[in-house]
SEGUMI-127214 format. One line per 10 residues: their letters; for each residue x, y, z of C-alpha. Coordinates in Angstrom, 1 decimal, padded with zeros to 4 digits, always signed. Layout:
BEGIN
a	X/Y/Z ~ ...
END
This chain:
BEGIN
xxxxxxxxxx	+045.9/+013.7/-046.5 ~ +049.5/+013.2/-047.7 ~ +051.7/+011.1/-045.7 ~ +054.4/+013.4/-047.0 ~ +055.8/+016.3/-049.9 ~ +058.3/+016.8/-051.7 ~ +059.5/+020.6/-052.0 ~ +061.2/+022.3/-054.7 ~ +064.8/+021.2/-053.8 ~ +063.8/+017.8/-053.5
xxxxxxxxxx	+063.6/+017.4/-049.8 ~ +060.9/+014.9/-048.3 ~ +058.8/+016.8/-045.5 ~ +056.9/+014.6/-043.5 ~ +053.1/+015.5/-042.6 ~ +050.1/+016.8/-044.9 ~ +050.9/+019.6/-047.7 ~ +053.0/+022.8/-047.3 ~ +051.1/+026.2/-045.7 ~ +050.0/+029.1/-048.5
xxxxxxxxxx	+053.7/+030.8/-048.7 ~ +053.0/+034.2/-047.0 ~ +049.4/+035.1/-047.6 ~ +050.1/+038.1/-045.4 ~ +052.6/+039.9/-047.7 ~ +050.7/+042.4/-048.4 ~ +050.7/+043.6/-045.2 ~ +054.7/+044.4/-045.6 ~ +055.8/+048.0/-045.6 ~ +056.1/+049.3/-049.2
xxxxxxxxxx	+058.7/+050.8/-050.8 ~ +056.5/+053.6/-053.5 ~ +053.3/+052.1/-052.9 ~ +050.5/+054.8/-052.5 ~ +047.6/+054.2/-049.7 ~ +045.5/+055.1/-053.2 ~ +046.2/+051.6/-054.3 ~ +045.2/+049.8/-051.5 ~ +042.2/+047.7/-050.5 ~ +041.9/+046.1/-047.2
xxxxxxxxxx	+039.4/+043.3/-047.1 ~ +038.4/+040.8/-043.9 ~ +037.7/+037.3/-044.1 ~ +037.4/+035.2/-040.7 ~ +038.8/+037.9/-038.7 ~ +041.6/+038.5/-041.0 ~ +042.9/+041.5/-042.9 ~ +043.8/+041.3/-046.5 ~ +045.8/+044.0/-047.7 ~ +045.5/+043.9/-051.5
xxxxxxxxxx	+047.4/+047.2/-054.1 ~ +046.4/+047.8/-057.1 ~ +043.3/+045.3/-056.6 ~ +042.3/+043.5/-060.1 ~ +039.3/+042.1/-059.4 ~ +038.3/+038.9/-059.1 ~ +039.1/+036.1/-061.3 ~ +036.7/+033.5/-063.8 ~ +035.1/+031.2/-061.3 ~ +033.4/+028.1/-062.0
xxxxxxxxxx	+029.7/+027.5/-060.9 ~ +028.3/+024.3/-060.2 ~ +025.5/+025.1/-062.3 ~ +027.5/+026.6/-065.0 ~ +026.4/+029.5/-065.0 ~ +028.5/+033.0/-063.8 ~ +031.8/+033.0/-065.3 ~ +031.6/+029.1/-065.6 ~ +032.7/+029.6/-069.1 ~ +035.4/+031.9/-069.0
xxxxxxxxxx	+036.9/+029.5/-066.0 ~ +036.9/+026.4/-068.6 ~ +038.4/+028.8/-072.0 ~ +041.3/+029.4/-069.4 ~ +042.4/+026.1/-067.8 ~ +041.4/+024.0/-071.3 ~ +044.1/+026.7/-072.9 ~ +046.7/+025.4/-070.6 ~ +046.0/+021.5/-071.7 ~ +045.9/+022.8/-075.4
xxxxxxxxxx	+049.0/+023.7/-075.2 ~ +050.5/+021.4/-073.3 ~ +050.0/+019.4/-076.6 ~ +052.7/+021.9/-078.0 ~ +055.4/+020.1/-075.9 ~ +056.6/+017.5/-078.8 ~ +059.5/+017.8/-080.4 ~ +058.7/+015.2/-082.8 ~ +055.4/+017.2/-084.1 ~ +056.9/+018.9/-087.0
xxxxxxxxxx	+055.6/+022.5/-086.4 ~ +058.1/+025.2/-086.6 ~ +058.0/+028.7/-086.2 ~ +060.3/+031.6/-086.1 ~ +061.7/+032.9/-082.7 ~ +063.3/+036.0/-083.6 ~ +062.4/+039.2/-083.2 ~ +061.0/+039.5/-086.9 ~ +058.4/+037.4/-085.8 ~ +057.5/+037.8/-082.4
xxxxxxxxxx	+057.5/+040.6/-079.6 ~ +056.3/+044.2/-079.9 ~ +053.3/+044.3/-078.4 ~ +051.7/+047.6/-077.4 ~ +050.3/+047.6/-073.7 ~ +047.3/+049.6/-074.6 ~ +046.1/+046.8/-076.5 ~ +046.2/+043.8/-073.6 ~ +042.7/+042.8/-072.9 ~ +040.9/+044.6/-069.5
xxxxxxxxxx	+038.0/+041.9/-069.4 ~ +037.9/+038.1/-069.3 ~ +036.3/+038.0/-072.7 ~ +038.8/+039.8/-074.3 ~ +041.7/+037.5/-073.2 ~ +040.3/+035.1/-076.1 ~ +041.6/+037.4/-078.4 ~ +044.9/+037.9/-077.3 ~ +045.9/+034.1/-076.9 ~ +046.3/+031.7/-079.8
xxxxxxxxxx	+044.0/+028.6/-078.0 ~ +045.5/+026.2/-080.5 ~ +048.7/+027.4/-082.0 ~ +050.3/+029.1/-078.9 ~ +051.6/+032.6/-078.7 ~ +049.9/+035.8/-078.6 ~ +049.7/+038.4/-081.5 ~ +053.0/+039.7/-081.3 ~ +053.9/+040.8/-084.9 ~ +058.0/+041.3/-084.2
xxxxxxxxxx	+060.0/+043.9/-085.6 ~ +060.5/+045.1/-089.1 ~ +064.5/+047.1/-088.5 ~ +066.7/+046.2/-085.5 ~ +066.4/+050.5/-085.3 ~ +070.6/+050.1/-084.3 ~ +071.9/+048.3/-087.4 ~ +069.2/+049.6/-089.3 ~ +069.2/+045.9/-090.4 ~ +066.1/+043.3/-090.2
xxxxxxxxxx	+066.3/+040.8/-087.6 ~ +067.5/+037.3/-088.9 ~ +064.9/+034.8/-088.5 ~ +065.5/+031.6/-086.2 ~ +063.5/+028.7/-087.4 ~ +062.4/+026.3/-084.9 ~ +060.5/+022.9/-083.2 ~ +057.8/+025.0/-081.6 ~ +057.7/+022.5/-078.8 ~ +061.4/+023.2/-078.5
xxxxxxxxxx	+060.9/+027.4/-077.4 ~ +057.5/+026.4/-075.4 ~ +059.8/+023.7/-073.2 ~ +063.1/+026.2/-073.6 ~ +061.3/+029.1/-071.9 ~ +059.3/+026.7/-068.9 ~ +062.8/+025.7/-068.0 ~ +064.3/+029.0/-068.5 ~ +062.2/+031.4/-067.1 ~ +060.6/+029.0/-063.8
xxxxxxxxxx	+063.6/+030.6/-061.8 ~ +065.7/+031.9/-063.7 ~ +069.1/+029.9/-065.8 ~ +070.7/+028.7/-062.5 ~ +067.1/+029.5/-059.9 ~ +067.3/+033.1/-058.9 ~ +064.3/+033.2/-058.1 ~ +062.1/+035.4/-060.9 ~ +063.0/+038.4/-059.1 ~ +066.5/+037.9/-059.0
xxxxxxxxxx	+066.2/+036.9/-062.8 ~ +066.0/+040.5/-063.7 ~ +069.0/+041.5/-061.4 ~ +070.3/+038.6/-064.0 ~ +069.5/+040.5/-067.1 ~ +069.8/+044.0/-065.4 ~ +074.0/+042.8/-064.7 ~ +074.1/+041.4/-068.4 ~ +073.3/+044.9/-069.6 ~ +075.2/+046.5/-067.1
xxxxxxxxxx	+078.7/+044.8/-069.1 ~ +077.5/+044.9/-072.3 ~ +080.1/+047.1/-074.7 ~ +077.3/+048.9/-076.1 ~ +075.6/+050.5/-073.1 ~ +075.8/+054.2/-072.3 ~ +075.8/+054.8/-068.6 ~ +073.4/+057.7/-068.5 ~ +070.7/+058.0/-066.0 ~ +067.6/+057.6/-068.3
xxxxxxxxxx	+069.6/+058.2/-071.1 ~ +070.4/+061.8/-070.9 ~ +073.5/+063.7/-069.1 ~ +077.0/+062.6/-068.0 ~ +077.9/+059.0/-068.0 ~ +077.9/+058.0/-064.6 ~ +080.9/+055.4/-063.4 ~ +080.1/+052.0/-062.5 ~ +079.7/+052.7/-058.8 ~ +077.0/+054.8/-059.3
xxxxxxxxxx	+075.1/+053.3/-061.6 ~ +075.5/+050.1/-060.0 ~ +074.0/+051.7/-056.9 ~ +070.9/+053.8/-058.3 ~ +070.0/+050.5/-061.0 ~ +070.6/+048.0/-058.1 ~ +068.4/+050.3/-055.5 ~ +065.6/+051.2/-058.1 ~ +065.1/+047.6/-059.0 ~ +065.1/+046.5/-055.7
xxxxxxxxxx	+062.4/+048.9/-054.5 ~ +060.3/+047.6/-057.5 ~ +060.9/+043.8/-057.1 ~ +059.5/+044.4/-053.2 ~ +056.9/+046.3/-054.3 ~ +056.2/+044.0/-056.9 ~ +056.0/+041.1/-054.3 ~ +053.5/+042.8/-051.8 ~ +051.1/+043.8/-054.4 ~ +051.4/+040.0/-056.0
xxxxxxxxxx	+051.1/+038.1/-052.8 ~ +048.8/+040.1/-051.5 ~ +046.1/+039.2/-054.3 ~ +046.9/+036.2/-053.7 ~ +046.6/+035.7/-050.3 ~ +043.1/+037.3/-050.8 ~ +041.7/+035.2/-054.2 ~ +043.5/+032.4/-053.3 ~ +043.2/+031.4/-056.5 ~ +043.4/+027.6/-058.1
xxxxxxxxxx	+046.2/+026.2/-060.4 ~ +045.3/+024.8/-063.4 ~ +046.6/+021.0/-062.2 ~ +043.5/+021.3/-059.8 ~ +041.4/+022.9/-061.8 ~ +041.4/+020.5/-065.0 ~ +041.6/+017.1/-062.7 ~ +038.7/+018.7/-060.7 ~ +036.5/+019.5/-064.2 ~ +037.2/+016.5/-066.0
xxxxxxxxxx	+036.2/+014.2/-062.5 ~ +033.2/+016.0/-063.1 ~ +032.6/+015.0/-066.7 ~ +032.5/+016.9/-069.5 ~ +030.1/+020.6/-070.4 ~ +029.7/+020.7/-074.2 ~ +026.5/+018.2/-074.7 ~ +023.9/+017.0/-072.4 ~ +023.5/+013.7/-075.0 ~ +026.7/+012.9/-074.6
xxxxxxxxxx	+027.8/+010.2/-071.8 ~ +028.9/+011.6/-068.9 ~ +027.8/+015.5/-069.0 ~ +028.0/+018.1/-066.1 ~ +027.4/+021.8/-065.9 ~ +030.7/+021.7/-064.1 ~ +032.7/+019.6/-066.3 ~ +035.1/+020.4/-069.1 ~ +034.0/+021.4/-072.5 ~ +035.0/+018.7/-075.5
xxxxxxxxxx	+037.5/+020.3/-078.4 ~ +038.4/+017.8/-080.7 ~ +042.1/+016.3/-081.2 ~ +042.4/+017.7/-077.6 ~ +039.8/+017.1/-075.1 ~ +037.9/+014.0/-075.8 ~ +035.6/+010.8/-074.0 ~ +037.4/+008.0/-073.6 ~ +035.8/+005.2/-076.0 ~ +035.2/+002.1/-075.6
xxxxxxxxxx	+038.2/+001.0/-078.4 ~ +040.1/+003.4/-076.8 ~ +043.4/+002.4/-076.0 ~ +043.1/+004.3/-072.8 ~ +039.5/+002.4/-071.8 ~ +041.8/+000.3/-069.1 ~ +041.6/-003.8/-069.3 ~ +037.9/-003.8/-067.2 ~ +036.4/-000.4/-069.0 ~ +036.8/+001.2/-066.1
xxxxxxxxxx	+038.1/+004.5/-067.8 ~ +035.3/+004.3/-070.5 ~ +033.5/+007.7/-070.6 ~ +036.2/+009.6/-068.8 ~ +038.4/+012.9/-069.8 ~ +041.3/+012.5/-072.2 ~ +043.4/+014.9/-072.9 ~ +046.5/+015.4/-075.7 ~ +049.2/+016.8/-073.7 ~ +052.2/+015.7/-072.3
xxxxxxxxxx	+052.4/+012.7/-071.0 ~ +054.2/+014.2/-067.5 ~ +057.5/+012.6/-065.5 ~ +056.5/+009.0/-065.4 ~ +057.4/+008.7/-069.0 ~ +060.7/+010.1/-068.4 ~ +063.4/+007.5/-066.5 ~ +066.4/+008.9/-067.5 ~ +066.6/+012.7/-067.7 ~ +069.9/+012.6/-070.4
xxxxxxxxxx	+067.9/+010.5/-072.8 ~ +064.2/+010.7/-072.3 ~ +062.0/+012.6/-073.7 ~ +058.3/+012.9/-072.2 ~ +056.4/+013.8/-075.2 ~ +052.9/+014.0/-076.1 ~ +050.0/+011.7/-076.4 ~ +046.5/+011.0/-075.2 ~ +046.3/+010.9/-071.6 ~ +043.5/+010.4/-068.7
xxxxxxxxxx	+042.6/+014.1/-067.6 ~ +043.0/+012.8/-064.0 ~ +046.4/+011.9/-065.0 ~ +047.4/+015.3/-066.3 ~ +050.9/+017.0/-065.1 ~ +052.4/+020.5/-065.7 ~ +055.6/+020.8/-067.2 ~ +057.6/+021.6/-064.7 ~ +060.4/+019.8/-062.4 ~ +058.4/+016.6/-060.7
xxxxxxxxxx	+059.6/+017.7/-057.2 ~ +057.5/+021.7/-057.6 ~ +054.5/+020.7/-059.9 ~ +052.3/+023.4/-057.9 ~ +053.6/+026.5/-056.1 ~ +052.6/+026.4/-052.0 ~ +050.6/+029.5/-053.2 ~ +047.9/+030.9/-054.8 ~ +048.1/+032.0/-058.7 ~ +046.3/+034.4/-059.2
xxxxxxxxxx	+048.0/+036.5/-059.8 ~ +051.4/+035.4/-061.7 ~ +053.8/+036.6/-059.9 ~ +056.2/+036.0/-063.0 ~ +054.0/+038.6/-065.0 ~ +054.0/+041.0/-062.3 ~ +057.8/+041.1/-061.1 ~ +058.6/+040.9/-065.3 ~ +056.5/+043.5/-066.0 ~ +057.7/+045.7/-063.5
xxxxxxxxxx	+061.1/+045.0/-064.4 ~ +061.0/+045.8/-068.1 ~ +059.5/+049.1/-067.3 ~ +062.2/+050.2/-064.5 ~ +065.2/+048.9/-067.3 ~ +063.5/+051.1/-069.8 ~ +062.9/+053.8/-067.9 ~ +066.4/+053.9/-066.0 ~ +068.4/+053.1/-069.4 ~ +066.0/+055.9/-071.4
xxxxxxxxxx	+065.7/+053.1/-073.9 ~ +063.0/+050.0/-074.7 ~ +065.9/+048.5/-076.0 ~ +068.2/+046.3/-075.1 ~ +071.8/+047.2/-076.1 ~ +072.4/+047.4/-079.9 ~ +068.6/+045.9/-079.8 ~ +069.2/+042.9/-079.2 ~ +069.2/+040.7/-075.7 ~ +070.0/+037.0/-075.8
xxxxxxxxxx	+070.1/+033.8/-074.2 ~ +071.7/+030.6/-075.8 ~ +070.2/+026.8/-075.0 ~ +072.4/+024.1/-075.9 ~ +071.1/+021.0/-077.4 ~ +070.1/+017.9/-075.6 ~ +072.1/+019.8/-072.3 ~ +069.6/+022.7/-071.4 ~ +066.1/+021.3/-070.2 ~ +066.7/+019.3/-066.9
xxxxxxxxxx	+063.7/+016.9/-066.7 ~ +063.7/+015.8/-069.7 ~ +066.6/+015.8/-073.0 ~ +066.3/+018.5/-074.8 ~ +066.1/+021.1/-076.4 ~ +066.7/+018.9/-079.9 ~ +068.5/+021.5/-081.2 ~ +070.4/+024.9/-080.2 ~ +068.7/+027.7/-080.1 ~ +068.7/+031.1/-079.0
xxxxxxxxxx	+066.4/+033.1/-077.0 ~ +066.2/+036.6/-078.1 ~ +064.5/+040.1/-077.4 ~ +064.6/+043.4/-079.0 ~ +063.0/+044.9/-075.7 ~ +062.7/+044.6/-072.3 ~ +059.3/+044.5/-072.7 ~ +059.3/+041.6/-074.7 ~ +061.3/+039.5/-072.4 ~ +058.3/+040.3/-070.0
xxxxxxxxxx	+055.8/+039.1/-072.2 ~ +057.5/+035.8/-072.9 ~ +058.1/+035.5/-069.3 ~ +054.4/+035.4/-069.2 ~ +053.9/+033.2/-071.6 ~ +056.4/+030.7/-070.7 ~ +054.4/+030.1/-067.4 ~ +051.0/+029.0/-069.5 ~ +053.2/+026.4/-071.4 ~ +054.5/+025.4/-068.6
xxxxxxxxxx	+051.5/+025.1/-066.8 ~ +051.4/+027.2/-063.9 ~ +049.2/+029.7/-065.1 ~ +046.2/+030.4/-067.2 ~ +045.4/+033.4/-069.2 ~ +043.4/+035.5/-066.5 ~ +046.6/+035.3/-064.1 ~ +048.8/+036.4/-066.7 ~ +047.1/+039.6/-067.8 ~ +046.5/+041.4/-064.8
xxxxxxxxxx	+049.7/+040.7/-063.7 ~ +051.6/+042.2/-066.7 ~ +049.5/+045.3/-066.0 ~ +049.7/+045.9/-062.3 ~ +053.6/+045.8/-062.9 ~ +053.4/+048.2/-065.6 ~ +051.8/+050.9/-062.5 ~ +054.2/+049.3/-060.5 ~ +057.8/+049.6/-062.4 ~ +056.5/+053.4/-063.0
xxxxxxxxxx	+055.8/+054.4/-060.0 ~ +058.4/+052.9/-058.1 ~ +060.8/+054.2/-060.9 ~ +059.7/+057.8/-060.2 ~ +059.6/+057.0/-056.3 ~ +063.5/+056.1/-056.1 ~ +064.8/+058.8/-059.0 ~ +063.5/+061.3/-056.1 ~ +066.6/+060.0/-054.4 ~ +068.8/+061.1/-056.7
xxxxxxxxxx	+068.0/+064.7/-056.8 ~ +069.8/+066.6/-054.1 ~ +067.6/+069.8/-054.5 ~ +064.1/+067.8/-053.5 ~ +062.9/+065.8/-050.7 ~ +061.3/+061.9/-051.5 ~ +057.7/+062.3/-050.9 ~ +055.3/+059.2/-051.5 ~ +051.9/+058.7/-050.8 ~ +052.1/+054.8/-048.8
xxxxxxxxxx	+050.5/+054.0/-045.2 ~ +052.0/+057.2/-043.5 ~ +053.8/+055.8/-040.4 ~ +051.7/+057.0/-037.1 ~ +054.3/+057.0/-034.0 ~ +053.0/+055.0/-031.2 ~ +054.1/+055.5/-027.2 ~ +053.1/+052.7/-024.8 ~ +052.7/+053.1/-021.4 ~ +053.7/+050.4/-019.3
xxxxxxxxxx	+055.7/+048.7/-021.3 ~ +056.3/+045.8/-020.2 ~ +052.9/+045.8/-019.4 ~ +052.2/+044.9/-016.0 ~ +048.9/+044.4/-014.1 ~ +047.5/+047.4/-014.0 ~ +043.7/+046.7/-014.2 ~ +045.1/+044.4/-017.0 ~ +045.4/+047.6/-019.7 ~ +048.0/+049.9/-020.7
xxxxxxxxxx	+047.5/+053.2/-022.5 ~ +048.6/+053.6/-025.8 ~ +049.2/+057.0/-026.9 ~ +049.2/+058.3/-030.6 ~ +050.9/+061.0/-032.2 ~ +048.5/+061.9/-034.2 ~ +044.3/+061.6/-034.2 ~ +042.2/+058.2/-034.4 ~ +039.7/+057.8/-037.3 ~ +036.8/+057.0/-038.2
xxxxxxxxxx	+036.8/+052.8/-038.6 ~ +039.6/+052.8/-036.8 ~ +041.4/+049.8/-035.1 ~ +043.9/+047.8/-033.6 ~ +045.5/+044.4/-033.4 ~ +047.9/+042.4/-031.3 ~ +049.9/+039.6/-033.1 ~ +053.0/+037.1/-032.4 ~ +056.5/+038.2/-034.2 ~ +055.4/+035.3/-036.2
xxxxxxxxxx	+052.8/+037.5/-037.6 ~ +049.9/+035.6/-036.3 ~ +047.0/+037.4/-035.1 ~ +046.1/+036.7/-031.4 ~ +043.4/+039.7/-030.7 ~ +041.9/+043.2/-032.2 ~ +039.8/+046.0/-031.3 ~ +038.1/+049.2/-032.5 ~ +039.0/+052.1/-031.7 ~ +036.8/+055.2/-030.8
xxxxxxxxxx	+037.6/+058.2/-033.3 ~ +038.6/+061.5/-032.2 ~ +041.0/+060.3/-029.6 ~ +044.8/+060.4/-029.3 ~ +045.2/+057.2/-027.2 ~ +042.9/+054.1/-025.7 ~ +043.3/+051.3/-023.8 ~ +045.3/+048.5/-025.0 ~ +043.0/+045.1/-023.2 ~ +045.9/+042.6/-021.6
xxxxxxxxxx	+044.0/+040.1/-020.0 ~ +044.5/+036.1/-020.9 ~ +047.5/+037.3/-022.9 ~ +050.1/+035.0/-021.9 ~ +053.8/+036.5/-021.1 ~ +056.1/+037.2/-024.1 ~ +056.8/+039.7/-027.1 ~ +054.2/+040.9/-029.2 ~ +053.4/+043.4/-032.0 ~ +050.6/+045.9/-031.7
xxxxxxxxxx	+049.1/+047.5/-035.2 ~ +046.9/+050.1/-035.7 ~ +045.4/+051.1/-038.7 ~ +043.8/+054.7/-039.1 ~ +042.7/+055.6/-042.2 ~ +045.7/+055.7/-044.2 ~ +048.3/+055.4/-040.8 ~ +049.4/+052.8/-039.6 ~ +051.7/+052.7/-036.7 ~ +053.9/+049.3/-035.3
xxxxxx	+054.8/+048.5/-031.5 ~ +056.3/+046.2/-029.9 ~ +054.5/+045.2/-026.2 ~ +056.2/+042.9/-023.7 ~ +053.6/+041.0/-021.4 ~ +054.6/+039.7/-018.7
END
């Protein structure tokens, strides 16, 4: 137990850890989300609302055996490329668009064992090919050569919460307001018709992605809440305590351990520089990666860099005060709210685009990254389309390790249904000549009789305007949300009788879910 934390603005909060950051999200009412995508599960006497339900993640068995193996491939990527984090390595690539982006969403992996294919495990990336003609100036794309390490610790910084922390939601109303000003952009609604004036499109842009970045956040969070899904800090300290997987003649092996890739996860030897003055570390995980905050004293000057480490040892590279979320990861909520994003810009502006194809973000030298100096020289972060601005969104949350591979992909593609359908949900808005229809929870109206409710055989009646279900039910919680008592509810009915006994005096909130209604009431007990 913790004496203390630290949160993400630095603030000391005495006692334990933080609480999971609203598990119950998904119970929040959508903005185009259909009662088609949802999934309620129960665990403990809880309900889980989950949209646009993915599945459940690589677990790791004790005996190795399940998807033991896909669990280790997907936190040992995260260390691997930790290792990328050194300026001083001399690997450089191009960060342009004739190199990178372009990826066609038809081709991300749908199973575990395809995400192998789709992520470079030792050089980083993914096989984004880039662009051959910016298609606006008919001219190719001029390369931008540099320090790998450099973009991986360029786009941790930059995309964590956004240039100056927006939060990743409010990173795309970022990017949405820089497209909004920029010379080139035609103000047409999807790209056809009369340019609209800046009121308007302000309006309709601003509504549209906010209905999507909600609906974004419920479907996220409530996967989350559900999986409750490790972060990789926990999950490699937790595999390389228990030793390593890859050979059962080799000093200390485990089913559960992690496997051995040479020049990045090794045994500690007994020459080994790392073997501690006693040999007490003898035998234990090493990983190359970098070497976390407590080689950095100075921020302006410091550099962290990379070297052989103790697994046990091993950091993210994020800020020291938020090296893991107070929430679940899978899935990434970056990927989801990016993904989403891209589509609704794309979709709103009737072009994949950015304007003049070409969206960009400069990083000073030695001024940009705030943990450590860096980057070592300016650079440039640059997108032909929205879409790829999504994808190295993702990415930038694997270097920066937050996230493995099997959080990243299902959440680029439940943001893809999301953007669209959300998109299509708010453009019914816009047209005078039709009425908004969605398919969500329909809303059930709910009378209660008394109200306050007083003693009256300690019930009161509550009366529905529409009838009960099969599996129907009810629940009674605090404004806070918590859950203090629940019931079925026989089907056929209009109303039944709400139980008020040993519920202490004050305000409370009654639920009932029936089939795809769901209808909210406040109840005063006194």
């Amino acid at each position: 137990m913790f004496d203390f934390f630290v949160d993400q603005a630095g603030f000391e909060i005495p006692g334990g850890a933080p609480e999971f950051l609203s598990p119950e999200w998904g119970k929040v009412a959508p903005f185009s989300l259909s009662a088609d995508d949802l999934t309620i599960y129960n665990r403990n006497g809880e309900d889980y609302f989950v949209y646009h339900d993915p599945g459940a993640p690589a677990y790791l068995q004790q005996d190795g055996n399940g998807s033991s193996d896909d669990y280790k491939w997907n936190h040992s990527l995260v260390s691997i490329w930790s290792s990328h984090l050194d300026p001083t390595d001399n690997v450089m690539i191009d960060i342009s668009p004739a190199s990178i982006g372009n990826l066609d969403i038809a081709n991300f992996p749908t199973t575990l064992a395809g995400l192998r294919d789709f992520y470079q495990l030792e050089d980083g990336g993914d096989p984004g090919q880039g662009y051959n003609l910016n298609p606006y100036t008919q001219q190719p794309y001029s390369p931008q050569i540099v320090p790998r390490a450099d973009y991986a610790r360029v786009l941790a910084e930059f995309w964590a919460d956004g240039p100056d922390s927006e939060t990743p939601p409010g990173h795309w109303f970022t990017i949405l307001n820089t497209v909004n000003d920029h010379p080139l952009l035609e103000k047409k609604f999807k790209g056809q018709g009369p340019v609209l004036n800046d009121l308007e499109w302000d309006v309709k842009a601003y509504f549209t992605l906010g209905g999507t970045m909600h609906d974004a956040a419920i479907s996220a969070w409530g996967i989350k809440g559900w999986y409750d899904y490790i972060r990789p800090i926990s999950a490699l300290r937790y595999m390389a305590d228990q030793g390593q997987s890859s050979d059962p003649d080799l000093p200390n092996y485990s089913p559960a351990g992690i496997p051995l890739q040479d020049g990045y996860i090794e045994l500690v030897s007994e020459n080994d520089s790392l073997a501690g003055s006693q040999g007490e570390h003898i035998g234990k995980i090493k990983l190359y990666a970098w070497r976390g905050p407590d080689a950095i004293d100075d921020p302006t000057i410091d550099v962290g860099g990379v070297d052989w480490i103790l697994a046990e040892n091993w950091w993210p590279y994020q800020r020291p005060s938020f090296v893991t979320p107070p929430f679940a990861g899978y899935v990434s909520g970056h990927s989801t709210y990016s993904r989403a994003a891209a589509e609704v810009l794309t979709l709103f502006t009737g072009d994949a685009y950015f304007p003049g194809g070409l969206g960009e973000f400069i990083a000073e030298k030695d001024s940009f990254l705030v943990f450590e100096k860096g980057p070592s020289t300016n650079m440039v972060l640059q997108w032909a389309k929205y879409y790829d601005a999504s994808d190295q969104c993702s990415l930038s949350r694997i270097w920066g390790g937050i996230h493995p591979p099997v959080d990243d992909i299902p959440g680029r593609l439940i943001g893809h249904e999301v953007g669209r359908d959300a998109f299509q949900y708010a453009e019914q808005f816009f047209n005078q000549s039709t009425t908004p229809t969605n398919d969500p929870l329909s809303e059930m109206n709910l009378k209660v009789f008394p109200n306050p409710a007083v003693d009256m055989g300690n019930q009161t009646t509550i009366y529905t305007n529409s009838t009960i279900g099969d599996n129907a039910f009810w629940t009674l919680t605090s404004l806070q949300g918590q859950e203090l008592h629940r019931g079925n509810i026989a089907s056929g009915t209009s109303n039944f009788l709400l139980p008020t006994q040993h519920v202490p005096a004050g305000f409370y909130l009654l639920n009932v879910y029936s089939g795809s209604s769901k209808g909210t009431a406040k109840i005063i007990v006194q």
